[in-house]
N, C-alpha and C positions, 0 to 999 in steps of 0.2 A: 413348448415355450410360447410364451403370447405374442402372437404378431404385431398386434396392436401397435404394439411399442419397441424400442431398439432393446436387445440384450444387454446387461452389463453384468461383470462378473464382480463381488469386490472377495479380493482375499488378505482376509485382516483377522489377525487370534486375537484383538480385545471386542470383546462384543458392544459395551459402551460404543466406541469407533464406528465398527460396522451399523451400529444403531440410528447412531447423528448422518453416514453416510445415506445411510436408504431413506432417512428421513428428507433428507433434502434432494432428492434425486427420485424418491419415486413418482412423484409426477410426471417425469422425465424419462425415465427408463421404467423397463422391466426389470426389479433389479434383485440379481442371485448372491447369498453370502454364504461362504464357507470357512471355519475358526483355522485351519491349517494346512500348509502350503501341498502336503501330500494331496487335501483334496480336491485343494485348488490346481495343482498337478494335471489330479485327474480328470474335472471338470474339461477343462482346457485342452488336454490330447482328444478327449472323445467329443465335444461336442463344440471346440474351438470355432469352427467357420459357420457356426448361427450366432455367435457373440458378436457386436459391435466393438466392446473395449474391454478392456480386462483393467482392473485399479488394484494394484497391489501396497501393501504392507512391505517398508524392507525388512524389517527387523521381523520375522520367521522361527520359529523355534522347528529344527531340523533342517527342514526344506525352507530354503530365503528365495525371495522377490530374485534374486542374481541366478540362481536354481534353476527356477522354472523359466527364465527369461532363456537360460543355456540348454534345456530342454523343449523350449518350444522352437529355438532356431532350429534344435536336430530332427524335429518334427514339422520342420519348413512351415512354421505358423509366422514368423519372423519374415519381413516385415508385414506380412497380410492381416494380422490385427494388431489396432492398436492398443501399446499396452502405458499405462501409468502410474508412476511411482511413486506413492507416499515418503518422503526420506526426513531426517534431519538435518538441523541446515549444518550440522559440523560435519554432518557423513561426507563430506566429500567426493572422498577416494571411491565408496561405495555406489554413487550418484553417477562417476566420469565410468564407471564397471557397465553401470545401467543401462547409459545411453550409446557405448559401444556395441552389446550384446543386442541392441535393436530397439531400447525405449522410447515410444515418444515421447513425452514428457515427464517432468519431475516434477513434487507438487513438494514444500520444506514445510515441513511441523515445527509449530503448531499452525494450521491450516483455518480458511474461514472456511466453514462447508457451502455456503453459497457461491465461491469463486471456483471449489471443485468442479461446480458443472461447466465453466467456462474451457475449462482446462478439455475437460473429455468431449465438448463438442468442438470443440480448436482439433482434437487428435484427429477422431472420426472424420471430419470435414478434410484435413489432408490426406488422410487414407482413402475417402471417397476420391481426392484429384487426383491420387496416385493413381488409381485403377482407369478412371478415364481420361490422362494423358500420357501412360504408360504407351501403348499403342507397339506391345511388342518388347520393349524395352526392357533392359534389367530394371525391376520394379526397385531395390533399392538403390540403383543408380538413380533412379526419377527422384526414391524421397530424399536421399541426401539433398540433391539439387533442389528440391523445394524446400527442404530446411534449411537450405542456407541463402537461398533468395529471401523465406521469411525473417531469416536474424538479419539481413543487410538491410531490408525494411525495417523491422524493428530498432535499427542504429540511426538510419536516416531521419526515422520520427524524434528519438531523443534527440539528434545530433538540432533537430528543427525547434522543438520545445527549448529546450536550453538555448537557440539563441534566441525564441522570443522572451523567454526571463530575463536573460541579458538587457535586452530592449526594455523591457518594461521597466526594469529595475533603475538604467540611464533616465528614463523621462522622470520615474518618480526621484530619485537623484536631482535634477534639474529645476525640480519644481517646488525643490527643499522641505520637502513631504517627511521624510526621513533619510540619511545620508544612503551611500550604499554598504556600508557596513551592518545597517541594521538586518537588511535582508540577507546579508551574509551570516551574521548571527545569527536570526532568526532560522534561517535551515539548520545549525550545526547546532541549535540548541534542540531545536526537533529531532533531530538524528539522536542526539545523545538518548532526550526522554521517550523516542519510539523504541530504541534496542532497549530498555532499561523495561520498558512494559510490557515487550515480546518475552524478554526472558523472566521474566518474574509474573507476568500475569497472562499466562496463552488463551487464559476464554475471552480476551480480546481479539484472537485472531491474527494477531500482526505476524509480520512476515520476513524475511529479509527483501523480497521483493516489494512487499506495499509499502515497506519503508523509505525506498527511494520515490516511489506515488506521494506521497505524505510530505517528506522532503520538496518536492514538487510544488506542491499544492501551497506549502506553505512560503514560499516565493511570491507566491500568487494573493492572501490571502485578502493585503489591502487596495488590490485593482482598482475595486468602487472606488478610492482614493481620488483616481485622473478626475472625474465627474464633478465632485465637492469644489465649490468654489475657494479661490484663494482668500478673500476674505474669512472665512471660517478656517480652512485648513495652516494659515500664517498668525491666527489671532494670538497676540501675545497673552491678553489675559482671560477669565473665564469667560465660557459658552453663555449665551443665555438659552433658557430653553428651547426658544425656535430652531436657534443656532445647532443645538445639541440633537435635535431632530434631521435636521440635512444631515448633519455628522453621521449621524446612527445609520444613517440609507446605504452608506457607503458598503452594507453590506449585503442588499440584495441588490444594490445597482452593480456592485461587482461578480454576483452570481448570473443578471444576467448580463451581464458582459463575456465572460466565460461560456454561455451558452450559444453568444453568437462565433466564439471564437475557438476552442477545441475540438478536437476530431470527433466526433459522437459515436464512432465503429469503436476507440479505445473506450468503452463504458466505462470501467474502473476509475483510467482516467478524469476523465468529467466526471461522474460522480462524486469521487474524492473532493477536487478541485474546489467545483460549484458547490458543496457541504462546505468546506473549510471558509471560503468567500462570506457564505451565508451565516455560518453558524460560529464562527471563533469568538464573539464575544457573550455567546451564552454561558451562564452559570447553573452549578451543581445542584442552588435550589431554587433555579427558575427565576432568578433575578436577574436575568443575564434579558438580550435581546439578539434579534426581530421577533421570533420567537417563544420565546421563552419558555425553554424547554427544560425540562429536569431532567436530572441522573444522567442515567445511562441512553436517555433519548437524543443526550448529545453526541453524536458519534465519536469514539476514541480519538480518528485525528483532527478533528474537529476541539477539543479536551487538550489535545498536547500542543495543536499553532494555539492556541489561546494565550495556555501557560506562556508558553516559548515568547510570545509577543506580547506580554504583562511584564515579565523578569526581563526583558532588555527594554524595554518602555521607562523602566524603574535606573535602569542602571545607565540611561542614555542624558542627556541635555536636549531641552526639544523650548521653540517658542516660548511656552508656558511654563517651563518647570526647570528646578537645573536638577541633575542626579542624586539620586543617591548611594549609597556604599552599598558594596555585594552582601554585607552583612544586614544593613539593613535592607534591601531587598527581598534576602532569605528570609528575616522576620516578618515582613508583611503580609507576603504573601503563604506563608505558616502559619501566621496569628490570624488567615481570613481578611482584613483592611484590605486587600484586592477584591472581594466576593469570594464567593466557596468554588469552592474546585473538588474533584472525584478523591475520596483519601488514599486510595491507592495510586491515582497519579500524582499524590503529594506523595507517598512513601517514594515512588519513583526521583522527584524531586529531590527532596532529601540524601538520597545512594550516590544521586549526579550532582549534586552538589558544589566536592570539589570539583570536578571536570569543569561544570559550567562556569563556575567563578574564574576558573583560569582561561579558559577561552576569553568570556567577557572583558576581561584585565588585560590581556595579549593583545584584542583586539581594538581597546578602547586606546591604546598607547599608539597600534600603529594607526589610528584615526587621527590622533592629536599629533601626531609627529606630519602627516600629510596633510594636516589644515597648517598647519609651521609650516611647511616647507613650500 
């Protein structure tokens, strides 16, 4: 095996799969593939402790990912490599199997193969502190206990983001930018069109995981907002085009707003984030801005806060404009009158539909009941 580089083992029987993996990962590893878990079995008994990670496929024909995972404990390779598991996000049952049996991580299909490598240098990197703060100890008493210091980090950080959304969401509340229900709808209309794209279109990549990131992000998306003077941001009637030029900033002053203020260790995080900031008013044929980027140059969730924040833009009361009906919302932005959008996050649209309309309706009633009351 080549030193050069860490070993990786992947065992997956579609070859497509195994393809896009080594494709994105060979830079990275030395990287070994076998179609069937027999031989991924065998790879793993005889030649296990030169591997750095092993990435399995659950779904197996014969021999499954739960298999070899129950055979390499009898072979006390458990927990001394780490191993990763491909699953689907319904497998459940078969995921909570996984990570009893000694998995470090679980990775849910449909997967982006560049976050892959996050995942297996995440595993490695605790397997490496396992061995040098083990110091004698039962080695999976250490990793428990550093897996579960890293999920109580991982709580403390969301539990920390979600109150600065909070935060952010009161100031721009206050400064009657848009109520706070906007930003309320605005995530649950994203939520609805990310699952709606995960499941219908996976060479997106989305995830059930990125989807709470996205979710996120799109909280976030009108920050630049604070910056824009109130004179433009209260103007009852049209922009003029100077006016409409500060307006337009508000989307890289909010990217880099977000750059002085997210953790830059959570990459995904800021990435996502500072894209969505920057990029939600770009359009499908480059009529969109700062940028002006087409297609697929727009990133996905970058594509869904857009939408998400056009269809309640339409269906809200704001300074300049008053509402209009869920149905004519639907129309407009189906007929194009918003700018183009990707056609299959309009198919998505379309499917969420009803959902979105009734949320919208739910929530526009209890807005107007607490401006009454």
């Amino acid at each position: 095996m080549d030193k050069r580089k860490r070993n990786l083992l992947i065992i997956d029987n579609t070859s497509r799969s195994r393809n896009l993996l080594k494709d994105s990962l060979r830079d990275h590893f030395m990287c070994f593939d076998v179609d069937t878990g027999e031989k991924g079995l065998k790879v793993v008994t005889e030649v296990g402790k030169r591997l750095s990670a092993v990435l399995i496929n659950l779904v197996m024909s014969r021999v499954s990912a739960v298999t070899i995972l129950q055979e390499m404990n009898k072979a006390g390779l458990i927990p001394g490599l780490p191993v990763i598991v491909l699953v689907a996000a319904k497998a459940a049952d078969e995921e909570k199997e996984c990570y009893q049996l000694g998995a470090m991580d679980v990775i849910h299909k449909p997967y982006d193969p560049s976050s892959v490598l996050r995942h297996i240098r995440r595993a490695i990197e605790i397997q490496e502190r396992v061995k040098k703060d083990s110091t004698g100890a039962d080695p999976v008493s250490v990793l428990s206990r550093m897996i579960m210091q890293q999920s109580r980090a991982l709580e403390r950080q969301k539990d920390n983001n979600d109150h600065i959304v909070d935060a952010i969401c009161s100031i721009v509340e206050f400064r009657h930018l848009e109520s706070g229900f906007h930003m309320q709808r605005i995530r649950e209309f994203t939520r609805i069109l990310a699952s709606l794209v995960m499941n219908n279109y996976p060479e997106y990549g989305i995830t059930p995981d990125s989807i709470d990131i996205i979710v996120q992000a799109a909280a976030w998306h009108d920050i630049g907002k604070i910056v824009i003077p109130d004179a433009i941001i209260l103007k009852p009637g049209k922009l003029t085009a100077d006016e409409f030029d500060v307006m337009k900033s508000h989307t890289t002053r909010g990217a880099e707003i977000l750059e002085t203020m997210l953790d830059k260790e959570d990459t995904e995080l800021f990435r996502i984030c500072s894209d969505v900031a920057r990029h939600h008013h770009e359009k499908f044929d480059g009529g969109g801005y700062p940028d002006k980027l087409v297609g697929d140059a727009i990133s996905m969730p970058s594509q869904i806060c857009g939408l998400a924040d056009i269809y309640d833009a339409l269906n809200s009361d704001r300074s300049y404009k008053a509402a209009v009906s869920p149905d004519r919302a639907f129309e407009m932005i189906v007929g194009g009158e918003t700018g183009a959008f990707n056609p299959k996050l309009l198919n998505c649209f379309k499917m969420g539909r009803a959902e979105l309309e009734g949320y919208a309706v739910r929530t526009r009633e209890e807005e107007k009941a607490q401006l009454e009351g």
